[in-house]
LOPAFI-539171 format. One record per residue (C-alpha): residue number from 0; z, x negated, y negated. Coordinates in Angstrom, 2 decimals. Each point is the difference from the previous one (the first is absolute). Layout:
BEGIN
[NUM,[Z,X,Y]]
...
//
This chain:
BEGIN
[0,[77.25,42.45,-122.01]]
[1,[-1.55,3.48,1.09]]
[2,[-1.38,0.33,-3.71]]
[3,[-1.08,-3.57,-0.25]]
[4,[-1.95,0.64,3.16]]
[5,[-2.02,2.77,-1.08]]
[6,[-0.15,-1.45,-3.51]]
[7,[-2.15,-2.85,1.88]]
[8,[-1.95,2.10,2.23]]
[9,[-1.10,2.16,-3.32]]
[10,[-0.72,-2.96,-1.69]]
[11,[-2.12,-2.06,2.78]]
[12,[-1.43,4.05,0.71]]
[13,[-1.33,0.06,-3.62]]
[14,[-1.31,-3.56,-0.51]]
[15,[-2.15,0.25,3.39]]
[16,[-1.77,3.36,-0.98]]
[17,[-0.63,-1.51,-3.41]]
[18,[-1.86,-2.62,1.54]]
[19,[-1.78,1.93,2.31]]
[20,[1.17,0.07,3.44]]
[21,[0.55,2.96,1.88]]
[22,[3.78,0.74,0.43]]
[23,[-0.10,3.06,1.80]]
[24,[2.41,2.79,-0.49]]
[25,[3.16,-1.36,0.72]]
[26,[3.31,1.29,-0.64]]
[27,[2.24,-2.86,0.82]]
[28,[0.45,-3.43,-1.49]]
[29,[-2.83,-1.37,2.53]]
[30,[-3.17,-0.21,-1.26]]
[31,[-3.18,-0.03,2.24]]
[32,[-2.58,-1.55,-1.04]]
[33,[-3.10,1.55,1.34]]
[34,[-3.15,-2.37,0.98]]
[35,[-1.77,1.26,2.83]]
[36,[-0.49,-1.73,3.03]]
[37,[2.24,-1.83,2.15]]
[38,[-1.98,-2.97,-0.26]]
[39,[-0.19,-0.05,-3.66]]
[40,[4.00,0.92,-0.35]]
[41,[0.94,-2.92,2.17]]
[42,[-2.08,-2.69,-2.10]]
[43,[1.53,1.23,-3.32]]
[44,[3.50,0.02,1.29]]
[45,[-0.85,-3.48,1.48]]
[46,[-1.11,-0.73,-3.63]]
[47,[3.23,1.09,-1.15]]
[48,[2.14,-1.69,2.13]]
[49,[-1.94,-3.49,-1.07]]
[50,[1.70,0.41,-3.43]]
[51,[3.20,0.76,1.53]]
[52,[-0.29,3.59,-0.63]]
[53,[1.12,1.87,3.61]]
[54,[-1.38,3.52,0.36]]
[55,[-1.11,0.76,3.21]]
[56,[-3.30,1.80,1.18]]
[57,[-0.17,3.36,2.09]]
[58,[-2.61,1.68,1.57]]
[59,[-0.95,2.31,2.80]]
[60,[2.02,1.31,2.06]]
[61,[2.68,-0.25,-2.62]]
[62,[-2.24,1.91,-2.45]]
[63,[-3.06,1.64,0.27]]
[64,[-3.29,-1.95,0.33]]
[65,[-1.78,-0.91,-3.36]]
[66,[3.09,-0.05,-1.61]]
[67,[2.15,-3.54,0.93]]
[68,[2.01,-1.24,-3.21]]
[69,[2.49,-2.22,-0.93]]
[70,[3.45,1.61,0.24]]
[71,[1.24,-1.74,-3.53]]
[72,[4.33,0.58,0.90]]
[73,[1.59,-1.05,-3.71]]
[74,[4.26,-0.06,0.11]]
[75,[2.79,0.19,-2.44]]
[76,[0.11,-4.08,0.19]]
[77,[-3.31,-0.60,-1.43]]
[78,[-0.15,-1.05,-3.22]]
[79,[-2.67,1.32,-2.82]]
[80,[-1.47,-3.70,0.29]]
[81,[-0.18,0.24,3.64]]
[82,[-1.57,3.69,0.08]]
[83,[-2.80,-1.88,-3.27]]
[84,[-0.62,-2.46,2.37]]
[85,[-1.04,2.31,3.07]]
[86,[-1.79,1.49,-2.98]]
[87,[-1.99,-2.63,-0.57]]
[88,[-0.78,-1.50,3.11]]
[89,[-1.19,3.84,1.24]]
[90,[-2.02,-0.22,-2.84]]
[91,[-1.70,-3.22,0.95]]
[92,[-0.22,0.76,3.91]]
[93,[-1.63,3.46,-1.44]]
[94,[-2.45,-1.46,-2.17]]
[95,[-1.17,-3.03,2.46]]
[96,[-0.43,2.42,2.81]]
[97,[-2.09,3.10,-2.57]]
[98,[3.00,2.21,1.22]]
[99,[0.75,0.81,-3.89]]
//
Protein backbone atom coordinates (compact mmCIF):
# COMPACT_ATOMS: atom_id res chain seq x y z
CA UNK A 1 0.00 0.00 0.00
CA UNK A 2 2.96 2.41 1.03
CA UNK A 3 4.35 1.96 -2.67
CA UNK A 4 1.00 2.21 -4.30
CA UNK A 5 0.64 5.48 -2.44
CA UNK A 6 3.57 7.19 -3.64
CA UNK A 7 3.22 5.46 -7.02
CA UNK A 8 -0.10 7.75 -7.21
CA UNK A 9 1.21 10.82 -5.76
CA UNK A 10 4.24 10.59 -8.54
CA UNK A 11 1.90 9.97 -11.04
CA UNK A 12 -0.93 12.76 -10.27
CA UNK A 13 2.70 14.99 -9.36
CA UNK A 14 3.80 14.49 -13.02
CA UNK A 15 0.53 14.82 -14.98
CA UNK A 16 -0.27 18.30 -13.13
CA UNK A 17 3.19 19.93 -13.97
CA UNK A 18 2.75 18.67 -17.51
CA UNK A 19 -0.24 20.58 -17.79
CA UNK A 20 0.89 23.51 -16.25
CA UNK A 21 -0.05 24.09 -12.78
CA UNK A 22 2.23 24.95 -10.20
CA UNK A 23 2.87 21.97 -7.81
CA UNK A 24 5.26 23.38 -5.58
CA UNK A 25 8.12 21.50 -4.12
CA UNK A 26 6.66 18.86 -2.31
CA UNK A 27 8.15 15.88 -0.91
CA UNK A 28 5.21 13.85 0.16
CA UNK A 29 2.38 12.21 -1.73
CA UNK A 30 0.27 15.63 -1.34
CA UNK A 31 0.40 17.79 -4.00
CA UNK A 32 -0.36 21.59 -3.69
CA UNK A 33 -1.58 23.11 -6.21
CA UNK A 34 -0.56 26.68 -6.21
CA UNK A 35 -3.17 29.50 -7.52
CA UNK A 36 -2.84 32.55 -5.71
CA UNK A 37 -5.40 34.11 -3.85
CA UNK A 38 -7.74 32.85 -1.41
CA UNK A 39 -10.54 33.98 -3.34
CA UNK A 40 -9.50 32.45 -6.51
CA UNK A 41 -8.44 28.94 -4.62
CA UNK A 42 -11.85 28.65 -3.07
CA UNK A 43 -13.84 29.06 -6.52
CA UNK A 44 -11.66 26.40 -8.23
CA UNK A 45 -11.95 23.94 -5.44
CA UNK A 46 -15.73 24.81 -5.50
CA UNK A 47 -15.37 23.98 -9.26
CA UNK A 48 -13.93 20.81 -8.36
CA UNK A 49 -16.13 19.66 -5.96
CA UNK A 50 -19.18 20.30 -8.68
CA UNK A 51 -17.74 17.29 -10.61
CA UNK A 52 -17.41 15.34 -7.58
CA UNK A 53 -13.80 15.87 -7.35
CA UNK A 54 -13.07 16.86 -3.32
CA UNK A 55 -9.84 18.79 -2.81
CA UNK A 56 -10.09 21.37 -0.48
CA UNK A 57 -8.79 25.08 -0.65
CA UNK A 58 -6.20 26.73 1.85
CA UNK A 59 -5.11 30.00 2.31
CA UNK A 60 -3.75 32.50 4.77
CA UNK A 61 -3.07 31.90 7.81
CA UNK A 62 -2.49 28.31 6.86
CA UNK A 63 0.02 29.44 4.20
CA UNK A 64 1.45 32.50 3.33
CA UNK A 65 -0.57 35.20 1.52
CA UNK A 66 -0.47 35.06 -2.38
CA UNK A 67 0.02 31.62 -2.24
CA UNK A 68 -3.60 29.60 -1.30
CA UNK A 69 -3.80 26.16 -3.31
CA UNK A 70 -5.60 23.20 -3.42
CA UNK A 71 -4.06 20.56 -1.14
CA UNK A 72 -4.66 17.58 -3.92
CA UNK A 73 -4.29 14.30 -0.90
CA UNK A 74 -4.16 11.04 -3.49
CA UNK A 75 -4.17 7.36 -1.33
CA UNK A 76 -3.21 3.83 -1.96
CA UNK A 77 -7.16 3.17 -2.77
CA UNK A 78 -7.38 5.30 -5.73
CA UNK A 79 -7.42 3.77 -8.76
CA UNK A 80 -5.38 5.01 -12.09
CA UNK A 81 -9.02 5.84 -13.50
CA UNK A 82 -9.87 7.71 -10.48
CA UNK A 83 -6.40 9.71 -10.26
CA UNK A 84 -7.28 10.34 -14.82
CA UNK A 85 -10.35 11.58 -13.76
CA UNK A 86 -9.07 14.28 -11.13
CA UNK A 87 -6.79 14.70 -14.12
CA UNK A 88 -9.18 15.75 -16.22
CA UNK A 89 -11.54 17.63 -14.39
CA UNK A 90 -8.27 19.85 -12.97
CA UNK A 91 -7.67 20.28 -16.39
CA UNK A 92 -11.06 21.68 -17.23
CA UNK A 93 -11.50 23.79 -13.87
CA UNK A 94 -7.79 25.11 -15.00
CA UNK A 95 -8.60 26.01 -18.38
CA UNK A 96 -12.23 27.68 -17.66
CA UNK A 97 -10.77 29.74 -14.91
CA UNK A 98 -7.08 30.87 -17.31
CA UNK A 99 -5.28 29.17 -14.27
CA UNK A 100 -3.34 26.86 -16.95
Amino acid sequence: LVQRLWENGRYFKDAMADLGFNIGNSETPITPVILGEAAGAVEFSQKLFERKVFAQSIGFPTVPQGKARIRVMVSAAHSREDLDYGIEVFKAVGKSLRII
